[in-house]
C-alpha positions in Angstrom: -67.6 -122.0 18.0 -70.6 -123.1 20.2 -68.8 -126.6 20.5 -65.5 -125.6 21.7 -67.2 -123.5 24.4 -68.9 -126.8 25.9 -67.6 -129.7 28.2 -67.4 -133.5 26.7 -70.6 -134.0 28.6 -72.2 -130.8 27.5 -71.2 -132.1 23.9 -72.8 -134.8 24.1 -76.2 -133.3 24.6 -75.6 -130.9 22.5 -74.9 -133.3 19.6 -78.2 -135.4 21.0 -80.1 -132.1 21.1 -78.8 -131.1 17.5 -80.3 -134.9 16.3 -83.7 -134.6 17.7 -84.6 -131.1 16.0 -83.0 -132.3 12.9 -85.7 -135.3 13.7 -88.4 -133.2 14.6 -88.1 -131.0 11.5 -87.8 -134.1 9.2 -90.5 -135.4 10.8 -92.7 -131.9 10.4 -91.7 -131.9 6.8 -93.5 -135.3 6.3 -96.7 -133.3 7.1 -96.7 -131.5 3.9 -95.1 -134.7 2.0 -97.6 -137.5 3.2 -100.2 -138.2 0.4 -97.9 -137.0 -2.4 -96.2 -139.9 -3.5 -96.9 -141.9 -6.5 -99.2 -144.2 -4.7 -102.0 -141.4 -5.5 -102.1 -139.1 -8.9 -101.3 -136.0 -8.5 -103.5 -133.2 -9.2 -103.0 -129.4 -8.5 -104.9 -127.0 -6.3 -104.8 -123.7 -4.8 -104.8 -122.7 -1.5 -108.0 -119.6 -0.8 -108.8 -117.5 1.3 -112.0 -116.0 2.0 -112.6 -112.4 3.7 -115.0 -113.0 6.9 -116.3 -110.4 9.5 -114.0 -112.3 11.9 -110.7 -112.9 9.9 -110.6 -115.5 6.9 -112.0 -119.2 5.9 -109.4 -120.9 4.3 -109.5 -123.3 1.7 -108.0 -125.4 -1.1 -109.3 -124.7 -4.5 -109.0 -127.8 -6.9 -109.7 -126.3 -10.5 -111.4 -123.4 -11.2 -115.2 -123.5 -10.4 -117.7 -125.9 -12.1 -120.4 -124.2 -14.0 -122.7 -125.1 -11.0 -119.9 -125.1 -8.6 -119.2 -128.1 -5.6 -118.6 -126.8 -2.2 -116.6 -129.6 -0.1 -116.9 -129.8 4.0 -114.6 -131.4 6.3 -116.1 -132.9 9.7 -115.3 -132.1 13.1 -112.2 -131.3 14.6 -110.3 -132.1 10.6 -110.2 -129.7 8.0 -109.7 -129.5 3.9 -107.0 -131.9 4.3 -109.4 -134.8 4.9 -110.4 -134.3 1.1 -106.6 -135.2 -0.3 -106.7 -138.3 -1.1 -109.9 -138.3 -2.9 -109.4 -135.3 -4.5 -107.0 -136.9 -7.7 -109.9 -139.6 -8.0 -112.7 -136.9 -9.0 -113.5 -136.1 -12.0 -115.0 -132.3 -11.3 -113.4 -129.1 -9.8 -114.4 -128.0 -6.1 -113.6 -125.5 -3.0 -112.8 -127.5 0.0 -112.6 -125.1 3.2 -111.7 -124.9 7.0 -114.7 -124.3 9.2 -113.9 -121.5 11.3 -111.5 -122.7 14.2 -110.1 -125.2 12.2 -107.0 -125.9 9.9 -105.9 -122.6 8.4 -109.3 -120.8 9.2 -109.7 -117.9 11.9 -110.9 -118.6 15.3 -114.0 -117.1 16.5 -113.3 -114.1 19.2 -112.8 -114.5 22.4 -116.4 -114.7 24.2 -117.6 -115.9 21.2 -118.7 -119.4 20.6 -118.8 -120.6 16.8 -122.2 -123.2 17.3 -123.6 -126.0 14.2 -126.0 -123.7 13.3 -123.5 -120.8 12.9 -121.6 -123.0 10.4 -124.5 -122.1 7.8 -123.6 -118.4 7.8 -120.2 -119.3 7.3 -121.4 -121.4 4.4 -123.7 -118.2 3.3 -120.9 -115.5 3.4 -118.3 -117.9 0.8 -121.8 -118.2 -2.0 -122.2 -114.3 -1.5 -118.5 -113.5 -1.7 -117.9 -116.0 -5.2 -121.3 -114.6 -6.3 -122.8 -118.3 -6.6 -126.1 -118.4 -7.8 -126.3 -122.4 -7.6 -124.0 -124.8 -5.5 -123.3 -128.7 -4.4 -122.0 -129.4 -1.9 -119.7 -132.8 -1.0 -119.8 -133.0 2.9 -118.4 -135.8 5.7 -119.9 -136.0 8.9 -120.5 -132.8 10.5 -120.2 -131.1 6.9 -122.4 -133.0 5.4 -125.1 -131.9 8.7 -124.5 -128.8 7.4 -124.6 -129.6 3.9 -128.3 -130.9 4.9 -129.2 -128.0 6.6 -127.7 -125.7 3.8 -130.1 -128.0 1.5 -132.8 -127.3 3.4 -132.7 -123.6 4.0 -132.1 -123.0 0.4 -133.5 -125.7 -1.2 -133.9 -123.5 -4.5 -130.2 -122.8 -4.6 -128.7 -126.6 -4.1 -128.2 -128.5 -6.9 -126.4 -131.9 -5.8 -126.0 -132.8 -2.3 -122.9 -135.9 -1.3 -123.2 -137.0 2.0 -120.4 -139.2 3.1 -120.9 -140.8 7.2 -123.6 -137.9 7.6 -123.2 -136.8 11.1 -126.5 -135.1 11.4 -127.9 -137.5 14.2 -124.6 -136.7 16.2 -125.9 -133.4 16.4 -129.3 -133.7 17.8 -130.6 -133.1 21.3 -133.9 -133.9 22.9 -135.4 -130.3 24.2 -135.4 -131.4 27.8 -131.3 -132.4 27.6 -130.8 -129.1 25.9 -132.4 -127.8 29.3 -130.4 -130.2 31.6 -126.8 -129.5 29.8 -127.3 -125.7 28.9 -125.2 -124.5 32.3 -122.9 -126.5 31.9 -121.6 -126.3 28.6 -121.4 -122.2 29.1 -119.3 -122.5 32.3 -117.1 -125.2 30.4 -116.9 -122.3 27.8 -116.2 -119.7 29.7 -113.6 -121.8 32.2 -111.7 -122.7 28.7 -111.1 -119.5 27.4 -110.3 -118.2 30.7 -106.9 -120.6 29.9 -106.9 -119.4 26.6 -106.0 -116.2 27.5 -103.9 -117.1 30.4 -102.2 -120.0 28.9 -100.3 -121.3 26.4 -100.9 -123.7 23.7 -100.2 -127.3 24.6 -97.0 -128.5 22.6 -96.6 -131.6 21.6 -94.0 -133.9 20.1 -94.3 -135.0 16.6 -95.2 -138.4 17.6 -97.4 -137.1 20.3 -99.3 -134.7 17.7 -100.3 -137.6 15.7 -101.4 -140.1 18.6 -103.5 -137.5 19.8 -105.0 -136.1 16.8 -105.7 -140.2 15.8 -107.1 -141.1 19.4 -109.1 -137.6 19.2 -111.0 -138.9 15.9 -111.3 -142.0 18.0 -109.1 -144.1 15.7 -110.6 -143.9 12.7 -108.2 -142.3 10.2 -105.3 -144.3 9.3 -102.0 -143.1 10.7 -101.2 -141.8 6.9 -104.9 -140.0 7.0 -103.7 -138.6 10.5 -100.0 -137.2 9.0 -102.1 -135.8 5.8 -104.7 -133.6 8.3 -102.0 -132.3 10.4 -100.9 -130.8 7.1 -103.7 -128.3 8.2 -104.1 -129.4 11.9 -100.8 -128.5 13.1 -97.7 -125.7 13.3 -94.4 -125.5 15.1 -94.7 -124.0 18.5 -93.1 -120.5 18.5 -91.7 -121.2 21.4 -90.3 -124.8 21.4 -88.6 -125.9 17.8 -89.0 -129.0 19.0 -92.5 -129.2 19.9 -95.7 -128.5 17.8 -99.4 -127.1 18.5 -102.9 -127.6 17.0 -104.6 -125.1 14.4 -107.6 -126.4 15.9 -109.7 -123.8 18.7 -110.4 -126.1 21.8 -113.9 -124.4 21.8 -114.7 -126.9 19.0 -114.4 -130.1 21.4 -117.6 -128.7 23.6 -121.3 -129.5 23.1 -123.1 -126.6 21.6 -125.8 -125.4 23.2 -127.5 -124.5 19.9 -128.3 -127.8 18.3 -131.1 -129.3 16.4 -133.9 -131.0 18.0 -135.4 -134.1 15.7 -138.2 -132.6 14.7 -135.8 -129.8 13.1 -133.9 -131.9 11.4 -136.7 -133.8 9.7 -138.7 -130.5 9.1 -135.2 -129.7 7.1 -135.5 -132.7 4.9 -138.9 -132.1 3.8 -137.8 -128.9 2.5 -134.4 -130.4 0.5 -135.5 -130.7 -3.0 -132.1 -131.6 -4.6 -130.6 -134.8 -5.9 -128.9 -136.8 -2.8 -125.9 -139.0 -2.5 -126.1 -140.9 0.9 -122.9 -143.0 1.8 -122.7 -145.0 4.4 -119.6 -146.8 6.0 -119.3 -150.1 7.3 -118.6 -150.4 10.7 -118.4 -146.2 10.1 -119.5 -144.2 13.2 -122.1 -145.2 15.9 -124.8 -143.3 16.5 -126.9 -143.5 19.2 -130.0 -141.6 17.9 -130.2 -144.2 14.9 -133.4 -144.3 15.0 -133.2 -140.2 14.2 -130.7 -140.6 11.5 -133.5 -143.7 9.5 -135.9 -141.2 10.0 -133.8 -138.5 8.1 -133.1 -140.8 5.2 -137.1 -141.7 5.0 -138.1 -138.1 4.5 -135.7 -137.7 2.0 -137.2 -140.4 -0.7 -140.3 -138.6 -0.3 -138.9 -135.0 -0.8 -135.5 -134.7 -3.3 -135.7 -135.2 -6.7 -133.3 -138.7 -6.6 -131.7 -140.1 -3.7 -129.2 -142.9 -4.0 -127.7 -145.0 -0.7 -124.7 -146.3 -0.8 -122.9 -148.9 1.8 -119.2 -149.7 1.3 -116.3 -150.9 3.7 -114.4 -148.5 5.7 -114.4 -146.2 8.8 -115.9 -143.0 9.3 -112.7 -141.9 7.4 -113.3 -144.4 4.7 -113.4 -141.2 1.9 -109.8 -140.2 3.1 -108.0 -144.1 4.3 -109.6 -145.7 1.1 -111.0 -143.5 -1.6 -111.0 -145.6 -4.1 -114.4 -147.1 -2.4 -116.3 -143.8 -2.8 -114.4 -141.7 -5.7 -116.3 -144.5 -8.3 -119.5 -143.7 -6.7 -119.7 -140.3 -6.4 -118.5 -139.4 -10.0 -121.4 -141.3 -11.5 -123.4 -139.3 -9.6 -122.0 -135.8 -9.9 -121.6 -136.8 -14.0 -125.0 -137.8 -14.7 
């Protein structure tokens, strides 16, 4: 009926409108596809979610609990996707969750800023709410900072700690740059959600969504790796049908002004008692307080129970491009 009513011309782009949603939606359907061919084993999970003061953490529960159960933590700006690959390579059950303001989690309020160190409460409220008495924890970059800090603050109640391209130096500041970048970062804040409430969410094309979501993790996750976060990382726009947005809160792409000065960070280490898996990729990420980061690792021989380095090949996302480099790895140390 709709056809008759329009001119050849008018036809015409409605046919060519009609092919690029059809596109667009097989295109959004690959989203939830990516990753689950038979290239990888298959391996079932559930998807959680957790009850917080501001909304819900979600997660994806792979098994039912261990007897000393293994919490998983994504790094920035990613989410529990980032652990789907690796996932059909373990041999042990674990939660993987979305920080708050990221995949399928709740955002923070409005005039509320969700800061590293709040990430431990986060991690707090999910042991209190499963009644945990003992966890480990599997954490990449900026989970596995707060994996470390977790360790530390409760180093009675951390069995097994996996660190995979720990991000904990990325999250440093020297006191005086706290001072000098303080301002700044809470008028960028405030200035942001200012849009948030005023604006919009940007929409984005399929192939848009993914070249910015690759280029925003600074091309480290394959383009597969990319299409298997956006799982998480991405919904149709309400408004568009032919556009998508980001799960993600913009608020996570500014500095915190609540970060860890060194001597935090190593005053952490000497208080993590558990056993420690340390991988490290190869080129991975650059750090610029490497010197921090060395430090970090020499405190820990002195203070954890067992602490094995690794180095293998990879990015920063080797865990989720190449898995098969890190699944051998950490199973002999979670099994023995």
């Amino acid at each position: 009926m709709i056809q008759r009513c329009l001119s050849a011309n008018g036809l015409r782009t409605w046919r060519q409108l009609k092919s690029v949603r059809t596109l667009q939606k097989i295109q959004y359907r690959q989203l939830s596809q990516v990753g689950s061919s038979q290239e990888q084993p298959e391996r079932k999970w559930e998807e959680v979610r957790i009850p917080v003061p501001w909304g819900h953490i979600a997660g994806k529960k792979w098994g039912e609990p261990e007897e000393i159960p293994v919490i998983a933590i994504h790094g920035w700006r990613d989410n529990a996707g980032t652990f789907d690959t690796l996932a059909p390579l373990l041999k042990f059950n674990f939660l993987s969750i979305d920080l708050p303001g990221h995949g399928l989690s709740s955002h923070v309020p409005i005039g509320m800023h969700a800061h590293y160190p709040d990430s431990m409460v986060t991690l707090r409220l999910i042991v209190k709410h499963f009644g945990f008495s003992k966890i480990s924890i599997l954490g990449h970059s900026l989970g596995s900072s707060i994996g470390y800090a977790y360790a530390g603050l409760y180093p009675e109640e951390v069995e097994k700690f996996v660190s995979i391209e720990c991000g904990r130096a990325r999250i440093l500041c020297h006191p005086k740059d706290l001072a000098d970048s303080w301002g700044a970062t809470v008028d960028s804040l405030l200035s942001l959600e200012e849009k948030l409430v005023h604006q919009k969410s940007p929409e984005y094309t399929y192939s848009e969504l993914v070249e910015r979501q690759q280029k925003g993790a600074f091309m480290s996750p394959s383009i597969k790796s990319t299409q298997i976060l956006l799982r998480r990382g991405a919904q149709p726009s309400k408004c568009d049908p032919d556009k998508f947005v980001f799960t993600f809160d913009p608020r996570v792409r500014l500095d915190s002004f609540k970060r860890f000065t060194p001597e935090t960070l190593l005053a952490l280490g000497r208080n993590i008692k558990c056993q420690v898996l340390n991988i490290h990729a190869n080129p991975g990420m650059s750090c610029k307080l490497e010197k921090e980061y060395e430090e970090s690792i020499e405190v820990l021989k002195t203070s954890t129970s067992r602490l094995e380095c690794h180095e293998v090949s990879g990015t920063h996302h080797v865990h989720l491009n190449n898995p098969e480099r890190v699944a051998p790895i950490i199973n002999d140390f979670m099994l023995s």
